[in-house]
C-alpha positions as CSV (number, residue, x, y, z in Angstrom):
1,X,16.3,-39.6,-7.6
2,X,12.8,-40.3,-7.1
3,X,11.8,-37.2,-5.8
4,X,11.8,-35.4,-9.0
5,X,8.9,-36.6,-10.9
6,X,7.2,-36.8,-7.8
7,X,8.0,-32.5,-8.0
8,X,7.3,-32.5,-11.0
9,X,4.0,-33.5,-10.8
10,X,2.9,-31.6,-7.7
11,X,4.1,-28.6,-10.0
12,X,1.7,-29.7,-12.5
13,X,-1.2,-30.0,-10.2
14,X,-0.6,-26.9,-9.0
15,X,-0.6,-25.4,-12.7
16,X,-3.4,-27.3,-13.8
17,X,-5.6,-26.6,-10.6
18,X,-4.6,-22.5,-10.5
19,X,-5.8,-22.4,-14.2
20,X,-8.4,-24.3,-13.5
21,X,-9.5,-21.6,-10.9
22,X,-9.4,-18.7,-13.3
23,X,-11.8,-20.2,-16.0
24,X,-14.0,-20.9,-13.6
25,X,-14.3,-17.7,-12.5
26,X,-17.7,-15.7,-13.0
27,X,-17.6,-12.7,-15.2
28,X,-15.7,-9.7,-13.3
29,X,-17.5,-6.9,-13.7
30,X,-19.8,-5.2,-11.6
31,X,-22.5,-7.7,-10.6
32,X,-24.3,-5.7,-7.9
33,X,-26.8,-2.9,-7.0
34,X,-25.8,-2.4,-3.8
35,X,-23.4,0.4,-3.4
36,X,-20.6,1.0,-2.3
37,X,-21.0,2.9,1.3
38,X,-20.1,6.6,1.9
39,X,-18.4,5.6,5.0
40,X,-18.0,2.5,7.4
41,X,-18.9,2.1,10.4
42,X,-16.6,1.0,13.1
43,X,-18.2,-1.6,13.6
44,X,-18.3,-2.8,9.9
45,X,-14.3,-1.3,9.0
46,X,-13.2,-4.0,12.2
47,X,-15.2,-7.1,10.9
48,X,-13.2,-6.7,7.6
49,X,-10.0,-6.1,8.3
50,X,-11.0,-8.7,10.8
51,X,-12.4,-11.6,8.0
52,X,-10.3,-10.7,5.5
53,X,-6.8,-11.2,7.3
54,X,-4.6,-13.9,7.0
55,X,-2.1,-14.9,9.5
56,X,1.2,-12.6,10.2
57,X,3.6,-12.9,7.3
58,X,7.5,-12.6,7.5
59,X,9.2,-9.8,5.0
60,X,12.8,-9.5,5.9
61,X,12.7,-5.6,6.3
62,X,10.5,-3.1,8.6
63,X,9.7,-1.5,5.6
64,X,8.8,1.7,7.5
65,X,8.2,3.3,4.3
66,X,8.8,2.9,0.8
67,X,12.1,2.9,-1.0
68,X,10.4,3.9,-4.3
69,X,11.7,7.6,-5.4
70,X,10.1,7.6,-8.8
71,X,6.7,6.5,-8.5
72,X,5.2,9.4,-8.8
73,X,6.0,9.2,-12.7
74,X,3.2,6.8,-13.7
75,X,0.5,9.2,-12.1
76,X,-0.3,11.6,-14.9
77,X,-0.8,8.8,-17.4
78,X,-3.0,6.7,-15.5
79,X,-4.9,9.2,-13.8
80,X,-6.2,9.8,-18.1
81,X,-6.9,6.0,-18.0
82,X,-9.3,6.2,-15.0
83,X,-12.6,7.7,-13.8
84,X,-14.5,8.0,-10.7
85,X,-15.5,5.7,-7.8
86,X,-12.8,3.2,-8.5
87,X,-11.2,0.9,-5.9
88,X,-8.1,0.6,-5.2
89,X,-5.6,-2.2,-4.0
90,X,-2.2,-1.8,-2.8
91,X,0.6,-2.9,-0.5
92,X,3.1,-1.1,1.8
93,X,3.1,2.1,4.0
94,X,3.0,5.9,3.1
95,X,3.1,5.5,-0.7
96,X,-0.4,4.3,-1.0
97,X,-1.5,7.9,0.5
98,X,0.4,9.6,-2.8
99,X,-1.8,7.7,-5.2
100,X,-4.6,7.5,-3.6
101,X,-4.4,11.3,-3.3
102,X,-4.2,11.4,-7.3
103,X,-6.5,8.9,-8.0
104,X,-9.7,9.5,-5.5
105,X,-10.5,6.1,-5.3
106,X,-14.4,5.4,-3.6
107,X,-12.3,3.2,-1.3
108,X,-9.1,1.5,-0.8
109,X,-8.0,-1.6,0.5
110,X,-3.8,-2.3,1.5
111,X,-2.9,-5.2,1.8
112,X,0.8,-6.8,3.0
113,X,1.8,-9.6,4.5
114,X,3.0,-8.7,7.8
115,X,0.5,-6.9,10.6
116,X,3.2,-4.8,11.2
117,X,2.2,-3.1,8.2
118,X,-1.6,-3.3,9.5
119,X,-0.6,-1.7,12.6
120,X,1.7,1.0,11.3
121,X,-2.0,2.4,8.9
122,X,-3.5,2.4,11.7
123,X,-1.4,4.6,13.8
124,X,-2.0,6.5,10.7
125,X,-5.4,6.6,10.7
126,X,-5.3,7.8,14.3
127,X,-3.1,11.2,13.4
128,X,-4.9,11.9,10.4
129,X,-8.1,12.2,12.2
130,X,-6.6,13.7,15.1
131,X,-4.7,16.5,12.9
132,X,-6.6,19.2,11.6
133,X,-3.9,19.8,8.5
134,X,-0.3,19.1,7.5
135,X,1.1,20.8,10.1
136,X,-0.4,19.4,12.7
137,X,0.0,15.4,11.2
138,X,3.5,16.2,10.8
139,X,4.2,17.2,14.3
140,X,2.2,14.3,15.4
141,X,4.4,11.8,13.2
142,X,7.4,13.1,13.9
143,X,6.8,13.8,17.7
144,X,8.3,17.2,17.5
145,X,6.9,20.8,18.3
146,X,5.2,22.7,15.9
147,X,8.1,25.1,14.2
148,X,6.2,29.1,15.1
149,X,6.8,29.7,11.5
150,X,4.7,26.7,9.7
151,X,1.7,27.9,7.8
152,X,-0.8,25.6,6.7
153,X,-0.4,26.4,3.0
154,X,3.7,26.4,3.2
155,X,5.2,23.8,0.7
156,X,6.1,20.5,1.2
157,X,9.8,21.3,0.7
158,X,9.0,23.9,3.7
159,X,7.7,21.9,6.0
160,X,10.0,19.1,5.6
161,X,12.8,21.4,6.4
162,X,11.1,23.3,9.3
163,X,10.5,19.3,11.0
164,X,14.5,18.7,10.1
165,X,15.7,21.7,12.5
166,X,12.8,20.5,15.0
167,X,13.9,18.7,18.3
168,X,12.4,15.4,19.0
169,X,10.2,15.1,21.9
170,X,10.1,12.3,24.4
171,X,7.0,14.4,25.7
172,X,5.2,14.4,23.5
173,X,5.8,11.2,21.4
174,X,4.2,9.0,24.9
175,X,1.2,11.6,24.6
176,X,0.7,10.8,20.8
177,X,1.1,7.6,21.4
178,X,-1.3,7.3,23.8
179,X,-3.8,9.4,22.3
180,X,-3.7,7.2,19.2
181,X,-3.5,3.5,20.9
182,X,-7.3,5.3,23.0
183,X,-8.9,6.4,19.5
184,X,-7.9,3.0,17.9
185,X,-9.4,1.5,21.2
186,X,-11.8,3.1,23.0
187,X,-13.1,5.9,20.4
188,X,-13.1,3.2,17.3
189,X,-13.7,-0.2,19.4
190,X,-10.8,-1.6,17.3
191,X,-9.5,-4.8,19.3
192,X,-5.0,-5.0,19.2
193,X,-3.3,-7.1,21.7
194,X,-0.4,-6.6,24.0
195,X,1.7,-7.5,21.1
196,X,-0.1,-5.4,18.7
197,X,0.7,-2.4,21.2
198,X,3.8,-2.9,21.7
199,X,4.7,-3.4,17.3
200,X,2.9,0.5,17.3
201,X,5.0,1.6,19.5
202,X,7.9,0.5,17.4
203,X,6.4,1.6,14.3
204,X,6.5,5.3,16.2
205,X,9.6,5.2,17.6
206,X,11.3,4.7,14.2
207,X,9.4,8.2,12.9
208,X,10.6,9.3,16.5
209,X,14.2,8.4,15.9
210,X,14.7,9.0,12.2
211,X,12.5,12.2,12.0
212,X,12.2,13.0,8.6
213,X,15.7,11.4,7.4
214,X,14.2,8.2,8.1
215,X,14.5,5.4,5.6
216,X,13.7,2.2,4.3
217,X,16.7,0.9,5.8
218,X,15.9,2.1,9.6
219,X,17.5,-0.7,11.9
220,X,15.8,-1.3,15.4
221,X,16.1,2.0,17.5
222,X,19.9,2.4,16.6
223,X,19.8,4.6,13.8
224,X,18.9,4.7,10.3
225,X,21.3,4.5,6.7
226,X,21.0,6.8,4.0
227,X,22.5,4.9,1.5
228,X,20.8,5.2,-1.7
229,X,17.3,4.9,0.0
230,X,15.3,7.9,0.0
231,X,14.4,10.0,3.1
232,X,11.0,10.9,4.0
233,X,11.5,14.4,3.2
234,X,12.5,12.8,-0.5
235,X,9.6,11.3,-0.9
236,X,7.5,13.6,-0.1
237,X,9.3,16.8,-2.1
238,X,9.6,14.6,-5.3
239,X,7.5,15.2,-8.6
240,X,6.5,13.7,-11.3
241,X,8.3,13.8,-14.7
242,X,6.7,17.1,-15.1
243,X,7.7,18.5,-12.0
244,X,4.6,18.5,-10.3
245,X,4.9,17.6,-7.3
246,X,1.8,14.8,-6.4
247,X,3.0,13.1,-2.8
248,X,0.4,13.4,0.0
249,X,2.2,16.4,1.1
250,X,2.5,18.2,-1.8
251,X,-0.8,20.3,-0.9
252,X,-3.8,20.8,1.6
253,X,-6.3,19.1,-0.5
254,X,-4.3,16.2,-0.9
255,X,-3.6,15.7,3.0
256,X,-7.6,16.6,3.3
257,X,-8.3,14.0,1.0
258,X,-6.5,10.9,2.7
259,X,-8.0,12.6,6.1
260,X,-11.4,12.0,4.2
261,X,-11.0,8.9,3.4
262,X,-9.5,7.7,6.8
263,X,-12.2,9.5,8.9
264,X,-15.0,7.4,6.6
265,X,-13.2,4.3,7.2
266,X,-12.1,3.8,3.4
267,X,-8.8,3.3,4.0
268,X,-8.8,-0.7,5.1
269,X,-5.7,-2.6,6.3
270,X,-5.5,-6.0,6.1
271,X,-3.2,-8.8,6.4
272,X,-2.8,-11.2,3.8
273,X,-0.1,-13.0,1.2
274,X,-0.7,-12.1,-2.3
275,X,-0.8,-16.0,-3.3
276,X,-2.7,-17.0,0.9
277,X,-6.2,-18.3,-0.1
278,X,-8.1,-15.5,1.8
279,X,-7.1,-12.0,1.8
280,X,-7.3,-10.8,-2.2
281,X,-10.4,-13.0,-2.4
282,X,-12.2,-11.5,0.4
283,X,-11.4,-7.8,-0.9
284,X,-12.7,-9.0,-4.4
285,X,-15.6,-10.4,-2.9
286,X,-16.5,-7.3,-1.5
287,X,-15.9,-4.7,-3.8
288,X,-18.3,-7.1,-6.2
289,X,-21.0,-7.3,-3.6
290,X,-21.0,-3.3,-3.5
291,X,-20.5,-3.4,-7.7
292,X,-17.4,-1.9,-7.5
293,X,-14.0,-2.4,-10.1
294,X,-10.6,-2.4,-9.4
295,X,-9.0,0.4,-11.1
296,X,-5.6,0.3,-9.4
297,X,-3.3,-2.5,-8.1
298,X,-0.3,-1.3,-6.6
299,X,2.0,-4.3,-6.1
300,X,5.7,-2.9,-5.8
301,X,7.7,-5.2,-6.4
302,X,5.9,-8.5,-4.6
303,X,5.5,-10.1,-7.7
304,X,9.3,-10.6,-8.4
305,X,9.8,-12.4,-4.7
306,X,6.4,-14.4,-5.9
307,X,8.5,-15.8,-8.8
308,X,11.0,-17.4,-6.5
309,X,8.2,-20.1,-5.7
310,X,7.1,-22.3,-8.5
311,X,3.3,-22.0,-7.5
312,X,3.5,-18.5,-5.6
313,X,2.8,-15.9,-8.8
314,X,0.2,-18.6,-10.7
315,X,-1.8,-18.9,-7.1
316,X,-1.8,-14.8,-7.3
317,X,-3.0,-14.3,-10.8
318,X,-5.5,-16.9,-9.6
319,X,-6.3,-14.5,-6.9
320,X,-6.3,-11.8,-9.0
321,X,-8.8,-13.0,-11.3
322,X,-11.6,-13.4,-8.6
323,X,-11.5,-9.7,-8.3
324,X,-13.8,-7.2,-10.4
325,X,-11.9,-6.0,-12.9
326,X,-12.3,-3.5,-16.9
327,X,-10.7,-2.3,-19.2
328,X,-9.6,0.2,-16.8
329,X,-7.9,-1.8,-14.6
330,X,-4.4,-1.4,-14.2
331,X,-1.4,-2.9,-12.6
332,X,1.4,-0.1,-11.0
333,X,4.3,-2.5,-10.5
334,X,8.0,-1.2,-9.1
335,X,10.5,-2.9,-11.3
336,X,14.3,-2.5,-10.6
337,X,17.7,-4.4,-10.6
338,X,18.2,-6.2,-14.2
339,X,14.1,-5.8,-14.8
340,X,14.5,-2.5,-14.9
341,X,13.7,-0.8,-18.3
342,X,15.5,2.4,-17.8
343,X,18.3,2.1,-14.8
344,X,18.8,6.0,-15.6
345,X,15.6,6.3,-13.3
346,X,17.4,5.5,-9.9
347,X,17.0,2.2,-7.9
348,X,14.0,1.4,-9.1
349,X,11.1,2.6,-12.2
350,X,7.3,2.5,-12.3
351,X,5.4,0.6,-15.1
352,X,2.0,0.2,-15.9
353,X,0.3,-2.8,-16.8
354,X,-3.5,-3.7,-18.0
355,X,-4.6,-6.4,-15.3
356,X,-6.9,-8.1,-18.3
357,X,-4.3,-8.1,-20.4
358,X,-2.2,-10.0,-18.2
359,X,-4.7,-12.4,-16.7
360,X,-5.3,-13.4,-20.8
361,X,-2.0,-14.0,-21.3
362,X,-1.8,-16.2,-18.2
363,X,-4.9,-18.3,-19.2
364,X,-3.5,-18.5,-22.6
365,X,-0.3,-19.9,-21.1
366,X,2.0,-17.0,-22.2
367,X,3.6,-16.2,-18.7
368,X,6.2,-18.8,-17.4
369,X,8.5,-16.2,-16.1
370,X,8.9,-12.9,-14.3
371,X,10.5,-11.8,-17.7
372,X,7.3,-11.9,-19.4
373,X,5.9,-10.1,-16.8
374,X,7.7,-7.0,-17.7
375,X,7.6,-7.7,-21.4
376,X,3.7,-6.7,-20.4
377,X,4.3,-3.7,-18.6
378,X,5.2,-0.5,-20.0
């Protein structure tokens, strides 16, 4: 029975050294003249994602792309909160585009633990510069022929369905995926391994398979299950709670603006735990040496498998707190199961919560749970 003081008090190291951490940390506002840049160089986008990554991570799904239906709902309230030139932070695929679409950030950093993820933004990357509008991206993510009757100002809801009748093309999936594994390469100078190649062309032979009924829940090359997961065409055709529809989709400009940001190399993948000692530090670090603030952290629903580990969420708000933060800054965190505050919503609900707000009530020792947590978000 010795074991458990001796647990006990590696617990309260931990505690004591994570708070320990966030009052020493320097003010977080801006605390530079040195701008942001208009774009990154190759060159420059490679050294961060480079630096800033942590080793692979293990999530026990693909996650090709997010399971989220409803979080487009928090969009028109935040988008009041914020101004220009923010930065923003999240985790996952293609749901990232949708607010980053809404909120225009200066530039945007995703971060997940698996390089899977990493890999999968940077096939990505490569159609969005390669595709002159929706149409185009959509025949290059899909791998099917462009439908004759596809206009570039057609709906989402119309595209989606024109892809859906589309034929899948063995043809034309090994030319997109060669064209994009030579921009990443040669045209970029971005450096992927054997392994690396071989997880992007996974990555697109899940959009291959599933077209756009694929899911969350795609399995290997076998197939995909609807379940209660949403399609891609789902998410992309859904709306906010006042019908407009916001997803990256939804219009030209907001396709032309994630193609903006990716052709300036503002859209930077990295690989990196939410409570690993590098990756949410480096990002902070940098966004303070170009004095730019956090407006958005997108987390999904991390910081519930965080709580599983005695020390996991306290090292994140630790990470957290190194990062440049306002009043502005905001959490958008995807709460569902018994969390959730109104299961009326579907699997899961958005909620927004002030990042200050929550990093005082961790210093003042007011979180000790997951539970309280929510009790912050609204």
């Amino acid at each position: 029975m010795t074991w458990a003081p001796r647990r006990a008090a590696v617990i309260v190291a931990v505690v004591v050294g994570v708070v320990g951490a966030i009052a020493a940390v320097t003010p977080r506002g801006r605390a530079s003249s040195v701008p942001l840049p208009a774009r990154l160089t190759d060159q420059e986008f490679w050294r961060i994602v480079t630096a800033a990554s942590e080793p692979d991570g293990y999530f026990r799904s693909d996650n090709f792309l997010s399971n989220e239906i409803n979080f487009q709902r928090v969009i028109p309230a935040l988008t009041v909160k914020l101004g220009p030139g923010i930065a923003y932070v999240g985790v996952g695929p293609e749901q990232n585009f949708t607010y980053m679409a809404a909120f225009r950030p200066a530039i945007a950093f995703v971060v997940d633990i698996r390089r899977q993820n990493l890999l999968e933004h940077l096939l990505y990357k490569a159609f969005f510069e390669t595709s002159a509008n929706r149409v185009e991206f959509l025949s290059r993510l899909f791998a099917r022929a462009r439908p004759a009757a596809s206009g570039v100002n057609a709906s989402a809801r119309e595209l989606l369905d024109a892809y859906a009748a589309a034929e899948p093309s063995e043809k034309l999936f090994n030319e997109n995926l060669a064209a994009a594994l030579d921009r990443l390469q040669r045209v970029h100078g971005f450096t992927l391994t054997d392994e690396d190649r071989r997880r992007v062309e996974k990555v697109y032979g899940a959009f291959f398979t599933g077209g756009v009924e694929l899911t969350y829940g795609f399995i290997g090359g076998y197939g995909y299950g609807r379940g209660r997961m949403p399609t891609y065409a789902d998410l992309m055709t859904a709306a906010d709670d006042r019908g407009v529809a916001r997803s990256y989709l939804a219009s030209e400009e907001n396709f032309q603006t994630i193609k903006r940001l990716e052709a300036a190399n503002l859209i930077v993948p990295v690989v990196g735990d939410f409570a690993g000692p590098k990756a949410l530090r480096a990002v902070g670090d940098y966004l303070r040496e170009h004095g730019a603030t956090v407006g958005v952290f997108y987390t999904s629903n991390v910081e519930q498998y965080l709580f599983q580990d005695p020390s996991n969420w306290r090292k994140f708000f630790a990470n957290v707190a190194t990062m440049p933060i306002d009043a502005r800054s905001t959490f958008i965190r995807s709460v569902s199961g018994a969390w959730q505050p109104n299961p009326g919503f579907g699997r899961s609900s958005p909620m927004l919560c002030s990042i200050e707000d929550l990093l005082a009530a961790f210093r003042q020792n007011r979180i000790a749970s997951y539970a309280d947590v929510i009790a912050l978000s609204r």
